[in-house]
N, C-alpha and C positions, 0 to 999 in steps of 0.2 A: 032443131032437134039434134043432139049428141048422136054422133056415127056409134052404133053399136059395135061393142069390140068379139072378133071370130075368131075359130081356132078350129086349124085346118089339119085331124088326123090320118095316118094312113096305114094300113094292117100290112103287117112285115114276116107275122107269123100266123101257127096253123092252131085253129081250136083242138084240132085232134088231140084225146087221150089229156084233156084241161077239164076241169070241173065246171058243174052244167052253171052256174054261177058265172063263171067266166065267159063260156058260150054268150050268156042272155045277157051280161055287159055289153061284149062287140055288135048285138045285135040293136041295143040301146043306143050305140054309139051309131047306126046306120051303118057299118061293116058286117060284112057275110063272107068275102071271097081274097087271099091275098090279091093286094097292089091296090083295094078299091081304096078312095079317099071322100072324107064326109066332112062337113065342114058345121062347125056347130058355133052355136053362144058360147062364149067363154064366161062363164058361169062356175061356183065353188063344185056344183053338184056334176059337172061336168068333169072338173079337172079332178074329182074324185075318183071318180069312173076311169080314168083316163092313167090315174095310180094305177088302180087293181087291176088292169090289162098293159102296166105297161112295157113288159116283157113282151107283150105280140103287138104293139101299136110305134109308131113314132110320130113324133109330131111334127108338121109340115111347117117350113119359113116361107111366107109369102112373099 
C-alpha cells in the first residue's frame, strides 16, 4: 500500500473582519484558533482551500 502523502497547516492569522467564506474555509481546514495546526491529504481540493486562505495559513515542513 502507497504511503499517503499529508500536508501539515498552521493558522498564522486572525478571521476577524475576513469574509464568512473565509471563516468556513479555516474551519474546513480543521483550524479555529491562531497557532492550532491540522494536518490533512494533500489533495487538489485541499491545496485549493489552502490558496483562498493563504494570507492566514502557512504551511508546515515536516
Amino acid at each position: 500500500m502507497a504511503k499517503e502523502k499529508t500536508i501539515t497547516v498552521e493558522q498564522v492569522g486572525s478571521p476577524i473582519r475576513r469574509p464568512g467564506d473565509q471563516r468556513a474555509t479555516l474551519v474546513g481546514l480543521g483550524l479555529n484558533k491562531l497557532g492550532r495546526r491540522s494536518t490533512l491529504e494533500d489533495t487538489p481540493a485541499v491545496r485549493g482551500m489552502i490558496a483562498k486562505v493563504g494570507h492566514l495559513v502557512r504551511v508546515v515542513e515536516a
